[in-house]
N, C-alpha and C positions, 0 to 999 in steps of 0.2 A: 327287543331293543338291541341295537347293533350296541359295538364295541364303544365306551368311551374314550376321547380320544382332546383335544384341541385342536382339532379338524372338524369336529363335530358341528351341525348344522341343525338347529331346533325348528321343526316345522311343526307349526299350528295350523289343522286343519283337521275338518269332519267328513269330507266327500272321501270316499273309495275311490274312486276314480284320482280324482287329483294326487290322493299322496302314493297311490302307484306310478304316475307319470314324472314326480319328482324321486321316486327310488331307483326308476329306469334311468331318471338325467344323472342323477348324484353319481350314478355306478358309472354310467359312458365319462365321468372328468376323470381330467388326471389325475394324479396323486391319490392320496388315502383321504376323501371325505366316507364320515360318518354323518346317516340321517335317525336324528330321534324325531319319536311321533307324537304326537300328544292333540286328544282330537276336541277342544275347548281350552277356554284362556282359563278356566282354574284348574286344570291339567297343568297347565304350564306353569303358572304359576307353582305351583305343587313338585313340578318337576326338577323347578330350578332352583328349588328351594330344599329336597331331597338330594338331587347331585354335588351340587354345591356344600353339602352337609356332608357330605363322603366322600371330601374333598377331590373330586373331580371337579377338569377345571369349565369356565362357562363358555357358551359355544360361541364359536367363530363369528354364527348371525344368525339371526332370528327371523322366520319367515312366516307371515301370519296371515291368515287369510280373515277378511275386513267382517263376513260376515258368519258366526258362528255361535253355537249353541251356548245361553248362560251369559257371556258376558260377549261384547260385539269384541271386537279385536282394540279396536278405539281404546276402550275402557282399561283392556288388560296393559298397551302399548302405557296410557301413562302411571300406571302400577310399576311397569319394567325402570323407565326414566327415572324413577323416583329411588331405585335402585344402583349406590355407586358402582357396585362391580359390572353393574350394565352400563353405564356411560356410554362407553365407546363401541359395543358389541351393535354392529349395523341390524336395522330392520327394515326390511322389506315388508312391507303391505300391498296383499295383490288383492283384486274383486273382478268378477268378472262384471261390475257394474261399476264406474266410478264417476258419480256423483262429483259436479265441482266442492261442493260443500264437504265433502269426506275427503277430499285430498287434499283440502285445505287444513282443516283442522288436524288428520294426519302427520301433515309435516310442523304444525303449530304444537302437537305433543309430542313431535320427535321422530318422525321416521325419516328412513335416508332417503327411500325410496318409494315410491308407490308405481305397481303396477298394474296392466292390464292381467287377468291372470290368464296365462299360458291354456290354452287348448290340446295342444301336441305335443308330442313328443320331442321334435326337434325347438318349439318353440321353447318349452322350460330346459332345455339342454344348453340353446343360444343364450338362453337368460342366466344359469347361471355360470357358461364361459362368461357373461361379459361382470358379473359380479368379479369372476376370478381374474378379471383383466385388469379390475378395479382395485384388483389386494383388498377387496374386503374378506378372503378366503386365505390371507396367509397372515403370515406376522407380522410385517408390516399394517394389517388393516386395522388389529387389536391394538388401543392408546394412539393412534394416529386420528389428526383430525381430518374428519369424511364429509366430503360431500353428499349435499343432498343432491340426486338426482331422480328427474321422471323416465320413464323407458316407457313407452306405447305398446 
C-alpha cells in the first residue's frame, strides 16, 4: 500500500491488468497522488473503515470498477453514500460494458461519473487529467458540489 496521504485515490478493482495501468496513469500526473488497491467492494469497504479508524484522512475519490468479485460495485457505491464522510468524495464507476440500465441506476445511487473503462495507457492517464481538470483531485473537489458527468 503507497503512502497515506489526502491525495489519496481508492481504486476498486480485481484485473491485474487494470490496476497496473491506473498505477502507470496516477505516477505520469502531476503532483503527489497516492493509489490504494483494494480488489472487491468488501475490501473497500474494510478499508475505509480501517483508515478512517487510524485517523487517516478519506480519499480524494473513489474509482470502482461496475463489475467485481462478492459485491457488484452497485451495491458497495450505495453502502459508500450512506456514509457522511463520503458525501462529497467523487465516484467514478467504469465497466468495460455499460449497460444503459447500470448507468442509470449508477448515477440514481450516486456516482459522479460513469465511464467507459480505459484500455490504455494514455487512455486512463487522459481520464484522470480530465478528473484533475475537474478539482475533483484537489481541495477544492472535497465539500464542493460536483457534478455529475459521463466521459465515453
Amino acid at each position: 500500500m503507497f503512502k497515506q496521504s489526502g491525495d489519496t485515490i481508492l481504486l476498486v478493482e480485481d484485473e491485474e491488468s487494470a490496476i497496473q495501468l491506473v498505477q502507470q496513469a496516477v505516477a505520469s500526473c502531476p503532483g503527489e497522488l497516492y493509489l490504494a488497491v483494494v480488489p472487491d467492494s468488501v475490501a473497500a469497504l474494510e478499508w475505509l473503515s480501517t483508515e478512517t479508524a487510524h485517523g487517516h484522512p478519506i480519499p480524494r475519490m473513489i474509482l470502482i470498477d461496475l463489475k467485481l468479485p462478492k459485491l457488484i460495485g452497485l451495491a458497495v457505491m450505495r453502502t459508500l453514500r450512506m456514509d457522511s464522510r463520503l458525501q462529497n468524495v467523487p465516484i467514478v464507476v467504469y465497466s468495460e460494458i455499460s449497460d444503459p440500465s447500470d448507468v442509470v441506476l449508477a448515477y440514481q445511487i450516486g456516482a459522479n461519473s460513469f465511464v467507459k473503462k480505459p484500455e490504455s495507457l494514455p487512455e486512463f492517464s487522459q481520464l484522470l487529467h480530465d478528473l484533475i481538470d475537474l478539482g475533483w483531485l484537489s481541495e477544492k473537489g472535497i465539500g464542493s458540489s460536483l457534478k455529475q458527468t459521463v466521459t465515453s
